[in-house]
C-alpha positions as CSV (number, residue, x, y, z in Angstrom):
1,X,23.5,67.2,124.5
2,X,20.6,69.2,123.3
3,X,19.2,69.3,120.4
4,X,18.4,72.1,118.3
5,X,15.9,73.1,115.5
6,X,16.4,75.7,113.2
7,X,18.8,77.4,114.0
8,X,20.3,80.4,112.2
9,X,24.2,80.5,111.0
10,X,24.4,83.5,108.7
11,X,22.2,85.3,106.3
12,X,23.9,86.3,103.0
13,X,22.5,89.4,100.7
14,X,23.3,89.0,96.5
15,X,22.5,92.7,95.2
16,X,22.2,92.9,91.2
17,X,24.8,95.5,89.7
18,X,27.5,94.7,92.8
19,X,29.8,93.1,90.6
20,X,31.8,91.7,93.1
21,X,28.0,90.4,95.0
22,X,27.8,89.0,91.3
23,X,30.6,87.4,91.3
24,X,29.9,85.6,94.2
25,X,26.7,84.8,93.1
26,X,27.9,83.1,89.6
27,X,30.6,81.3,91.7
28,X,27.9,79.7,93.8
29,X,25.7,78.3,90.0
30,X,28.6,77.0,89.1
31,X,29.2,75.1,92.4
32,X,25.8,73.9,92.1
33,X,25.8,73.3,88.5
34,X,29.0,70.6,88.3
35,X,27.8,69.1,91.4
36,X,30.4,70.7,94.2
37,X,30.2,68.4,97.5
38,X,30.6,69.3,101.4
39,X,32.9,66.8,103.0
40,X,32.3,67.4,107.0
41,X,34.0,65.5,109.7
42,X,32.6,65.2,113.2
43,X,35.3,62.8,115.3
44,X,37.4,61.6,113.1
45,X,34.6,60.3,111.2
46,X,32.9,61.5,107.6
47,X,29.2,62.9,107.9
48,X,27.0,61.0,105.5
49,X,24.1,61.4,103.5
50,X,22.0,58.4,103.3
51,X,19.4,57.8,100.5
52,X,17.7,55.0,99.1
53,X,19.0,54.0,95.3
54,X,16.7,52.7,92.2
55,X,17.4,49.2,93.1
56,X,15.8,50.3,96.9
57,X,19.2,49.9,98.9
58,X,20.3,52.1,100.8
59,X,23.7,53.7,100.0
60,X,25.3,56.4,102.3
61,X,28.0,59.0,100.6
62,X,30.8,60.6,102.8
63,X,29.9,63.8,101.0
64,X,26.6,66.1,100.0
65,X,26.0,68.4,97.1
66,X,25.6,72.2,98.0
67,X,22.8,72.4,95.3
68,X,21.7,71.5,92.4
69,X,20.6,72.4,88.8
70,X,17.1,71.9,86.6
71,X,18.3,72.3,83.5
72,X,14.6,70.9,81.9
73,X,11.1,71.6,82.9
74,X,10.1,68.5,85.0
75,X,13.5,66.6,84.7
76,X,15.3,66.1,87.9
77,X,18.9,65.0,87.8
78,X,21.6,64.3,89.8
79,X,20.9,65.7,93.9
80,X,17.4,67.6,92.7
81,X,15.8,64.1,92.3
82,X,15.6,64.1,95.8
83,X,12.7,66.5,96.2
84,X,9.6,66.4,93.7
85,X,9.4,70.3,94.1
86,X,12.8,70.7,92.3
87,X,11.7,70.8,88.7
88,X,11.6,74.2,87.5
89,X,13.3,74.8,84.2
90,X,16.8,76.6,84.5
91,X,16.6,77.1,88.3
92,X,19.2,76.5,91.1
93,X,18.2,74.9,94.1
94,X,20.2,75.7,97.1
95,X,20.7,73.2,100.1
96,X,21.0,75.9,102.4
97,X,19.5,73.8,105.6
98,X,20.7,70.4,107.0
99,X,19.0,68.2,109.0
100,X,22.0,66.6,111.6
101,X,21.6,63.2,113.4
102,X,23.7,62.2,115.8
103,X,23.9,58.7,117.1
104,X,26.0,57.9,120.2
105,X,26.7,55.4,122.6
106,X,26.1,56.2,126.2
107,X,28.0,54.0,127.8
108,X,25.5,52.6,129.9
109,X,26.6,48.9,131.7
110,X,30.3,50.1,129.9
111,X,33.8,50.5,131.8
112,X,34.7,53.6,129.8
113,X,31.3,54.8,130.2
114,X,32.3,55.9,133.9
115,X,34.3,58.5,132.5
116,X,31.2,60.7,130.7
117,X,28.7,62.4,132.5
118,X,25.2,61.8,132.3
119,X,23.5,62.7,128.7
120,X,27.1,62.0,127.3
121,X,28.9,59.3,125.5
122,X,31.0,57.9,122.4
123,X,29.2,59.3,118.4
124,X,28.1,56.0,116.5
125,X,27.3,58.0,113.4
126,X,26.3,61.2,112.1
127,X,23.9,61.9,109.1
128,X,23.1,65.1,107.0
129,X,19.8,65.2,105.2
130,X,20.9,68.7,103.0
131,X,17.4,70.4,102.1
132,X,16.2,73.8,99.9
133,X,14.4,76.3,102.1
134,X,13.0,79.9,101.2
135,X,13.3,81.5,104.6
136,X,11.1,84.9,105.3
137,X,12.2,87.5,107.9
138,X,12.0,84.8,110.6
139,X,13.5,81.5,109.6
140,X,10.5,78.6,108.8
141,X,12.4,75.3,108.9
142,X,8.4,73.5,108.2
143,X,8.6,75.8,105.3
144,X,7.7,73.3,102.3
145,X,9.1,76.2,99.2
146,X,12.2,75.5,98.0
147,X,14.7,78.5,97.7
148,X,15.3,78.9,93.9
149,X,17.4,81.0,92.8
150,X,17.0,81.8,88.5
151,X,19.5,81.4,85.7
152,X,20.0,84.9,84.5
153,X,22.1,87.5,86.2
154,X,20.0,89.0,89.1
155,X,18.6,93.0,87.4
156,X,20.3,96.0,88.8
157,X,18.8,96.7,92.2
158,X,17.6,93.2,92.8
159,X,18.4,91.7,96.0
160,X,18.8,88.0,97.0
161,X,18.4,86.7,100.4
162,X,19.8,83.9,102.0
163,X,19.5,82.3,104.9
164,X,21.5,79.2,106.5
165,X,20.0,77.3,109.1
166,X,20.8,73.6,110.7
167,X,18.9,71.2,113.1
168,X,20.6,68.3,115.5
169,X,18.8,65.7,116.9
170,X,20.9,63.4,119.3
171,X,19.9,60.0,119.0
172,X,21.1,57.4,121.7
173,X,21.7,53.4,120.2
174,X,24.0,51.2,123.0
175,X,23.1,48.2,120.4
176,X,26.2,49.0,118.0
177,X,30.0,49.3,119.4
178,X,32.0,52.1,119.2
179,X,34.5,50.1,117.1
180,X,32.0,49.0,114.4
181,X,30.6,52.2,113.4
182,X,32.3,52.5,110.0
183,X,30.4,49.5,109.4
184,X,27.1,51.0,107.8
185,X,29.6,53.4,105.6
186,X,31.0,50.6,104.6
187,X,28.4,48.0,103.9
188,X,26.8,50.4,101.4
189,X,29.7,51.0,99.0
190,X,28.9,49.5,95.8
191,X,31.9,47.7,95.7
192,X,31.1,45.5,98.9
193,X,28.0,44.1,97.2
194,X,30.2,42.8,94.4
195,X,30.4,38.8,95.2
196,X,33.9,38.2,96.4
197,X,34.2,34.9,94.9
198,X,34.8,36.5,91.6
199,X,37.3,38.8,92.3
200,X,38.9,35.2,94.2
201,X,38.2,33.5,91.4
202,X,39.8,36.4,88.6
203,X,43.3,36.4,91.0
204,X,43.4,32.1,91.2
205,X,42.7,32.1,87.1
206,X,45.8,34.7,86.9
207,X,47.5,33.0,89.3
208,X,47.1,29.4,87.5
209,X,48.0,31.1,84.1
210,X,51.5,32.2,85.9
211,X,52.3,28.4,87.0
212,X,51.6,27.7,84.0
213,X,54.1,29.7,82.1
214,X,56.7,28.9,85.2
215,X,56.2,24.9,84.5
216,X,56.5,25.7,80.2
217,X,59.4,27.9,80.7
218,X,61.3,25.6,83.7
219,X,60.7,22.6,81.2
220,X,62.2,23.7,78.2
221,X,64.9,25.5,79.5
222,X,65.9,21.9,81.3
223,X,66.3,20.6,78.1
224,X,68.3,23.4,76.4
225,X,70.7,22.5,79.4
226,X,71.1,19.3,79.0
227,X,71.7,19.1,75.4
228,X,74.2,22.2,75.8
229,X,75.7,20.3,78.1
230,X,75.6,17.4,75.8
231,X,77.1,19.0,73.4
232,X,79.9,20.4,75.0
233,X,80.6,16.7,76.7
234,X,81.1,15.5,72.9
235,X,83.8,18.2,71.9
236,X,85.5,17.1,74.7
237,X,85.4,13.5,74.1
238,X,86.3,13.9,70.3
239,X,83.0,13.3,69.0
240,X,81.2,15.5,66.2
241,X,78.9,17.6,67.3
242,X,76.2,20.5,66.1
243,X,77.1,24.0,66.1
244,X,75.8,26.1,68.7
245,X,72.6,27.7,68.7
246,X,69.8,29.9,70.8
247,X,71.3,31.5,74.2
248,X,74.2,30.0,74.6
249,X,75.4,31.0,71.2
250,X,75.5,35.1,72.9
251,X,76.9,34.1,75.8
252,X,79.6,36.3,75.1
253,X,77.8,39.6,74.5
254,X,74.7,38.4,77.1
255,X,76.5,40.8,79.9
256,X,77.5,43.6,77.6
257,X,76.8,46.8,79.0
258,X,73.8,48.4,78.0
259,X,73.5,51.9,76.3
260,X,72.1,54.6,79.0
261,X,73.5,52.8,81.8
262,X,73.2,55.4,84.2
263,X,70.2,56.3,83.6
264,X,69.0,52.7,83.7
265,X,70.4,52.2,87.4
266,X,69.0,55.6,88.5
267,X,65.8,54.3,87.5
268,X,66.0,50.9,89.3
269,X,67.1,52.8,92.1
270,X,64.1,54.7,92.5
271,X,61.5,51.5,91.5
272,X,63.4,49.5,94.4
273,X,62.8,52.4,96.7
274,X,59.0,52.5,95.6
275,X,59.0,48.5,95.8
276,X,59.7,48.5,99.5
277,X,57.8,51.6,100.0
278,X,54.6,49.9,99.0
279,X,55.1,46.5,100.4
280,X,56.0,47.9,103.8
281,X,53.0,50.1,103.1
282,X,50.6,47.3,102.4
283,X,51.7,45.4,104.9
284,X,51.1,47.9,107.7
285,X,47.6,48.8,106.1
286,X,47.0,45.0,106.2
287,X,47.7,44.6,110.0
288,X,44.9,47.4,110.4
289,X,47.4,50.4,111.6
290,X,46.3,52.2,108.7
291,X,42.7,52.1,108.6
292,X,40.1,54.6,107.3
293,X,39.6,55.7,110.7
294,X,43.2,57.3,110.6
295,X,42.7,60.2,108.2
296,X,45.9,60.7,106.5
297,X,47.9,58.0,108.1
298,X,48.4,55.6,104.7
299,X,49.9,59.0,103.1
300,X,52.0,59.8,106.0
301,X,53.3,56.4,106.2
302,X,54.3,56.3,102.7
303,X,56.1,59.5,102.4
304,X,58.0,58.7,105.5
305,X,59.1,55.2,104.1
306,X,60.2,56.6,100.7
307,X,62.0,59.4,102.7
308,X,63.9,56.8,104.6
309,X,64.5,54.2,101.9
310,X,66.5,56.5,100.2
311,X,69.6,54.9,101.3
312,X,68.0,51.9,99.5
313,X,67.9,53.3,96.2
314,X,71.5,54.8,96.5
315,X,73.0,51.1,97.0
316,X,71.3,49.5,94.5
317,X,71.8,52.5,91.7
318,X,75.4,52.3,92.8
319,X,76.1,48.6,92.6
320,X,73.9,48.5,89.3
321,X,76.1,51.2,87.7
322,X,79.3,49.9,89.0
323,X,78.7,46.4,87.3
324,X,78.0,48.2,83.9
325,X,82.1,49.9,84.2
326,X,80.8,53.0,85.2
327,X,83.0,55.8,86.7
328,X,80.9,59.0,87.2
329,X,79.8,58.0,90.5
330,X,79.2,61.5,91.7
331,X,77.0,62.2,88.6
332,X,75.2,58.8,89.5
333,X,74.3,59.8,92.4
334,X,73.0,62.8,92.1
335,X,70.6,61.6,89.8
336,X,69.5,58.7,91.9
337,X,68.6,61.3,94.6
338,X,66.9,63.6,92.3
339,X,65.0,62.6,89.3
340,X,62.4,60.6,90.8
341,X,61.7,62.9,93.5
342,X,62.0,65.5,91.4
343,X,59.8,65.3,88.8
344,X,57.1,64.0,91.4
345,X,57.6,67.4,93.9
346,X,57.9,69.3,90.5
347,X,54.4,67.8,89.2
348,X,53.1,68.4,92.6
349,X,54.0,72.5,92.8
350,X,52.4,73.0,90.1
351,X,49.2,71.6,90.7
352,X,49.4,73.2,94.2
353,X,49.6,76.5,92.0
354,X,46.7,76.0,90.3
355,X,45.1,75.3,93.7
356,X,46.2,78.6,95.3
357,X,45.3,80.4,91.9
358,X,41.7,79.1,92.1
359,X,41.8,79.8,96.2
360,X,41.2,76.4,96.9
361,X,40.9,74.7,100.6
362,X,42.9,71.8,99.3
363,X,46.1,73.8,98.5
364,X,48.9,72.8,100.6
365,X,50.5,75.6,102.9
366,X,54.1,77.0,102.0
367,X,55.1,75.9,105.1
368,X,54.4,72.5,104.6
369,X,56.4,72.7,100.8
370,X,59.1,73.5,103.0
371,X,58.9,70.8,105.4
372,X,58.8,68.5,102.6
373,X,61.9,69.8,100.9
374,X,64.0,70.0,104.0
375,X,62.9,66.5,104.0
376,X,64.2,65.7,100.8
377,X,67.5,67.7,101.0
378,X,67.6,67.0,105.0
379,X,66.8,63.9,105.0
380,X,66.6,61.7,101.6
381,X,69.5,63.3,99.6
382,X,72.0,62.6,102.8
383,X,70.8,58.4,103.2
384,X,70.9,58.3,99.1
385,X,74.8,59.5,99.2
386,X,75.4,57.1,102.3
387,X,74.0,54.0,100.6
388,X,75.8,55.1,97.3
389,X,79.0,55.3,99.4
390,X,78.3,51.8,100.5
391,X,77.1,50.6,96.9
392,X,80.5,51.5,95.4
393,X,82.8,50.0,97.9
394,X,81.3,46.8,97.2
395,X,83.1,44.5,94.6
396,X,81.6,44.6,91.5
397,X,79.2,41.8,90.8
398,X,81.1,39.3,89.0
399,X,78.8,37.7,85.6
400,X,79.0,33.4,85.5
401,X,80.5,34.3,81.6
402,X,82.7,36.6,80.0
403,X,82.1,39.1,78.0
404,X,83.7,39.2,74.4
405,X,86.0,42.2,73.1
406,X,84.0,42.4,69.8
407,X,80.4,42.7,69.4
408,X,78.4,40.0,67.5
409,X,76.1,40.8,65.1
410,X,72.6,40.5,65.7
411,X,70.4,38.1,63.4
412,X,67.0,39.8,61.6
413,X,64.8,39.4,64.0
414,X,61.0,37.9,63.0
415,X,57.7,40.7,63.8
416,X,57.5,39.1,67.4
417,X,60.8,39.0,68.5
418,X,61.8,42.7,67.6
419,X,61.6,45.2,70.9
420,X,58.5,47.3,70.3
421,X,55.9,44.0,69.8
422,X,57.4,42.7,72.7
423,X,57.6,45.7,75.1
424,X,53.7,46.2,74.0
425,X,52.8,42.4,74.8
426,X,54.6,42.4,78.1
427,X,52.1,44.7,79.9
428,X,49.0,42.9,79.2
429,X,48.9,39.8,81.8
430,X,50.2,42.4,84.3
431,X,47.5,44.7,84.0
432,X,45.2,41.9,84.1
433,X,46.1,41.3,87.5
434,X,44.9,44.8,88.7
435,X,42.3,46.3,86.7
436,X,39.8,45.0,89.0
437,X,41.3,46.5,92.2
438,X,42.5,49.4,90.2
439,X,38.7,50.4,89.6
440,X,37.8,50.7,93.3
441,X,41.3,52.7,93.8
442,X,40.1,55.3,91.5
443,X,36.4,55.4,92.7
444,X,38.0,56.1,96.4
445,X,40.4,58.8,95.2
446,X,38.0,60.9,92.4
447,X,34.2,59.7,93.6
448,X,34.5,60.1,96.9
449,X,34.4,56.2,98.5
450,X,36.3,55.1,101.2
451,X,38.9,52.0,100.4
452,X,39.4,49.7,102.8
453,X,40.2,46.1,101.2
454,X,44.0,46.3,101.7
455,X,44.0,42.5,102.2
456,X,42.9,41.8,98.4
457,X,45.0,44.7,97.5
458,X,48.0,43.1,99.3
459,X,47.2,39.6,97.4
460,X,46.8,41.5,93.6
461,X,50.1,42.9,94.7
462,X,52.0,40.0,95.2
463,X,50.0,38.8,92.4
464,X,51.3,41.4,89.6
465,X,55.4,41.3,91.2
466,X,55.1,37.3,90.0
467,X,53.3,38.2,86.7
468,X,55.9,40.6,85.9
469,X,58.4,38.5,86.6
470,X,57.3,35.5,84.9
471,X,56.1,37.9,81.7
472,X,59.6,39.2,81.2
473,X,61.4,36.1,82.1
474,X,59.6,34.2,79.4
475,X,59.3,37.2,76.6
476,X,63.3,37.8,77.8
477,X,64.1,33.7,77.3
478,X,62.5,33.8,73.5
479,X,64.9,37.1,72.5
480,X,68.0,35.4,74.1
481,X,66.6,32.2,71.6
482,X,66.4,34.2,68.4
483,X,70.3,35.9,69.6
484,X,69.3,39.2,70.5
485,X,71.3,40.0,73.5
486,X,69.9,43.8,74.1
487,X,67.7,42.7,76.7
488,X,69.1,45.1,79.8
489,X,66.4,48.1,78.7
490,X,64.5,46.2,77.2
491,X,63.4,43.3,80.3
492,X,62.9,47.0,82.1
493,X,60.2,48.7,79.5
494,X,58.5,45.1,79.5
495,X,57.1,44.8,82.6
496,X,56.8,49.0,82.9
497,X,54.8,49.3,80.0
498,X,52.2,48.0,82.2
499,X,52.2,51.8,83.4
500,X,50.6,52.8,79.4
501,X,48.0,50.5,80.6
502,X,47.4,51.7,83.4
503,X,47.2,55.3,81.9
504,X,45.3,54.4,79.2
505,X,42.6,52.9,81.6
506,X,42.5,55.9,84.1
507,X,41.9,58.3,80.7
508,X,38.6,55.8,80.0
509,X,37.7,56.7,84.2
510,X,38.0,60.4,82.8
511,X,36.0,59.7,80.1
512,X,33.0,57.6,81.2
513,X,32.9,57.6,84.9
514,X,34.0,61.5,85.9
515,X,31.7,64.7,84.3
516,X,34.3,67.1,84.7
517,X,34.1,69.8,82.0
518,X,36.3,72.5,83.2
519,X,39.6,73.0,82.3
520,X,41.1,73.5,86.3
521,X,39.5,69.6,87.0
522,X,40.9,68.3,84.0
523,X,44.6,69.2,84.6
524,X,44.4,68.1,88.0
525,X,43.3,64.7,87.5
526,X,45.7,64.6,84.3
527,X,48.4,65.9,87.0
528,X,48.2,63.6,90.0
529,X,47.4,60.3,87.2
530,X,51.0,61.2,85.7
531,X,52.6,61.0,89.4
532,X,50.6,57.7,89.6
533,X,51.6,56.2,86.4
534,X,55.9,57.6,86.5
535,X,56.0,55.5,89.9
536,X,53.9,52.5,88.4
537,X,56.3,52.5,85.7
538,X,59.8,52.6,88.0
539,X,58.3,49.6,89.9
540,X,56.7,47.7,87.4
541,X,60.1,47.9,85.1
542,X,61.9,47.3,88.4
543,X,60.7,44.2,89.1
544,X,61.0,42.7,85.2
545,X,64.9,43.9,85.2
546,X,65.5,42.1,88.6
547,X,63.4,39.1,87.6
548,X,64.8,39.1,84.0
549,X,68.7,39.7,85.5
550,X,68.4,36.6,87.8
551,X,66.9,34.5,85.4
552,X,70.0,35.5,82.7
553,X,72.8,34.9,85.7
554,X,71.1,31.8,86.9
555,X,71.0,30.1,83.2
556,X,74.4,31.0,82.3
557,X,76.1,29.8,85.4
558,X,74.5,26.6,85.1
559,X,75.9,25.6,81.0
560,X,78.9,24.7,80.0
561,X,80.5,27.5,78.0
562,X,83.9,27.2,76.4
């Protein structure tokens, strides 16, 4: 390893009145202008840029700005307050030299150090200090002038130089291990400086506040039992009793089918199917197989389990829609197979568009589209049909009561009981449970930060399945009380509504935490936030309508119904 100093990459010529040198020329302001970022890796590991914040700590980004604008005489913003020299008004300044360190671990008084050869060894870190130089004929790296390059469109004739040039300086450090060198990176995201006791604290208060509705729910409902059960002993004895009311007075309609059935188990299908994806997910992420170290391997493993839980959401679409008296089986499954995916490859096409339009690196090959359809129609479809085959040659699941030939009417219901309020109400605790952790989520994906506390994330997960549970359980308990038996859709938009929440809160991120102006951004962001919020909502209203269902089966099988 030797280290270098100023060396040359390539020198690039802007000529005014080449309009496709122009071109070129206004592409690279405008990368400059909103702030465009290199992202290098060098082994498996990002290159960062290290600089000291107001507060004087030290914060080190996996990315660095290609340049950066003055719009104002003397008023440095954004990556030109790094340099005093980068104040003139309506200038670009272009970081076209970067200082490289490398630090590595020899290996010395190491068993795997055997294995390199003198002046070798295992990379610790490396750091990129991006700088604005105006080379002459012969590169000058000492060269204190920045290379600005003006505002207006260069005059016809004028020529532009540019030169890139990089130095490397190999450090050697044996103090820090090989396997804690994502520990600087990771010390200086802002998030880690947050005291964890709060976010402890936030999930314990959350958690409390869920016993406590469990003990308030439990409690009443063991009374409505026993003087049900009361009730119905003094019919049979003789004695004169009071007529029926709250639940058990619909225990006849409680189990009627609900409009949209199909379309009701298609969607739990696919939330059951996204359930286990993410546990399984988490889980692995937890046990520290999917670390930051392993670029690409959380998305990899969760593509792969959604591909193979397929058969999953077959069974349980198929069971769900047999048990509502359903006989278009073939239609049912079908739809189980391709509505979810389908509207999430469908979202994802056309976004990859847009990148190929733009001739963007993050565009995803057509060969890979293809691998990931011939893993949807190879792979998914085929275990969706063989867990619907199994689903429908089960018995149907037999309800504790029976359901009546004729409707019964449904009582007016007060402001609070009627579906909307209480759809709207239902995704509030939920969301409470994850707003914190949802905060650091969208700072890793759309700022640039690297994620790593899968163990809280894990915990806020388990977290929001009881909230949900518990939220539609209770808000389910009080419409069965006022004789409103529609609660099949409705225990599943309770708990997903949480998913307008969450869309509401990532259009605020847009808003106050993301300066994206132009339009391309915007309907990206937009784009992948509706794939995130469509499976939020399948799981979310997933786990109400299985919580909720329990809960009706379990209190109907336990009173006495003539």
């Amino acid at each position: 390893m030797k280290n270098v100093k100023c060396a040359t990459v390539c020198q690039k010529k802007y000529q005014g009145g080449d309009r496709d040198s122009e071109r070129k020329l206004e592409f690279l302001k405008k990368g400059m202008a909103f702030n465009y970022q290199h992202h290098w890796i060098v082994d498996n590991m990002p290159v960062t840029w290290c600089y000291q914040l107001e507060d004087e700590r030290q914060y080190c980004s996996t990315g660095f700005p290609m340049g950066c604008f003055s719009r104002e005489s003397r008023s440095q913003v954004d990556s030109c307050s790094i340099n005093a020299a980068y104040i003139k008004a309506k200038t670009y300044y272009l970081f076209n030299h970067v200082d490289l360190t490398i630090t590595y671990h020899s290996g010395v008084k190491e068993e795997w150090g055997s294995a390199f050869k003198e002046n070798g060894g295992r990379i610790i870190s490396a750091k990129v200090v991006p700088r604005s130089i105006k080379h002459g004929n012969i590169p000058d790296c000492e060269n204190k002038a920045p290379l600005d390059i003006p505002h207006d469109p260069l005059s016809v004739g004028q020529q532009l130089f540019v030169t890139y040039t990089y130095s490397v300086t190999y450090i050697e450090n044996s103090t820090i291990k090989w396997s804690s060198r994502w520990d600087y990176i990771l010390e200086s995201m802002p998030h880690t400086n947050i005291q964890w006791f709060s976010i402890l604290n936030s999930l314990i208060i959350v958690l409390f506040l869920s016993g406590m509705v469990a003990m308030i729910l439990l409690r009443t409902l063991h009374k409505d039992i026993a003087r049900y059960n009361q009730a119905s002993f003094q019919i049979e004895s003789g004695e004169d009793a009071h007529e029926e009311f709250g639940w058990k007075l619909v225990h006849g309609d409680v189990f009627r089918p609900p409009r949209k059935g199909m379309l009701l188990s298609v969607l739990l299908g696919s939330g059951v199917q996204v359930f286990y994806m993410t546990l399984v997910t988490l889980a692995f992420a937890c046990l520290g197989f999917l670390s930051p170290a392993n670029r690409g391997a959380l998305m990899t493993c969760a593509m792969v389990l959604y591909v193979c839980l397929g058969a999953t959401a077959g069974y349980v679409s198929a069971r769900i829609y047999k048990s509502f008296g359903g006989e278009k089986w073939k239609s049912n499954v079908v739809l189980t197979s391709m509505l979810s995916p389908g509207i999430v490859f469908s979202l994802f096409f056309i976004m990859n568009l847009i990148f190929w339009a733009n001739e963007s690196s993050a565009a995803v090959p057509f060969s890979t589209l293809i691998a990931l359809l011939a893993l949807w129609f190879g792979v998914s479809l085929p275990l969706t049909f063989i867990g619907a085959y199994f689903g429908f040659r089960k018995r149907s699941l037999e309800h504790p009561v029976r359901t009546n030939q004729i409707p019964r009417q449904i009582p007016e219901q007060s402001f609070y009981t009627q579906p909307i309020p209480g759809v709207i109400m239902g995704g509030v605790l939920p969301f409470g449970c994850i707003f914190i952790q949802l905060f650091f989520i969208l700072n890793s994906l759309w700022a640039s930060q690297v994620y790593y506390m899968f163990g809280f994330l894990f915990l806020v997960f388990v977290i929001l399945v009881i909230t949900c549970s518990e939220t539609t359980i209770l808000l389910c308990y009080f419409h069965l009380c006022a004789e409103d038996y529609h609660w099949w859709w409705r225990s599943f938009l309770t708990s997903g509504f949480t998913a307008f929440y969450l869309l509401v809160y990532c259009i605020h991120f847009f808003m106050t935490k993301l300066e994206i102006e132009d339009a391309t951004s915007t309907f990206l962001y937009f784009g992948y936030t509706c794939i995130m919020v469509y499976l939020f909502f399948v799981l979310t209203g997933s786990i109400g309508f299985f919580a909720c269902f329990w809960f009706v089966r379990k209190i109907y099988s336990v009173v006495k119904v003539d």
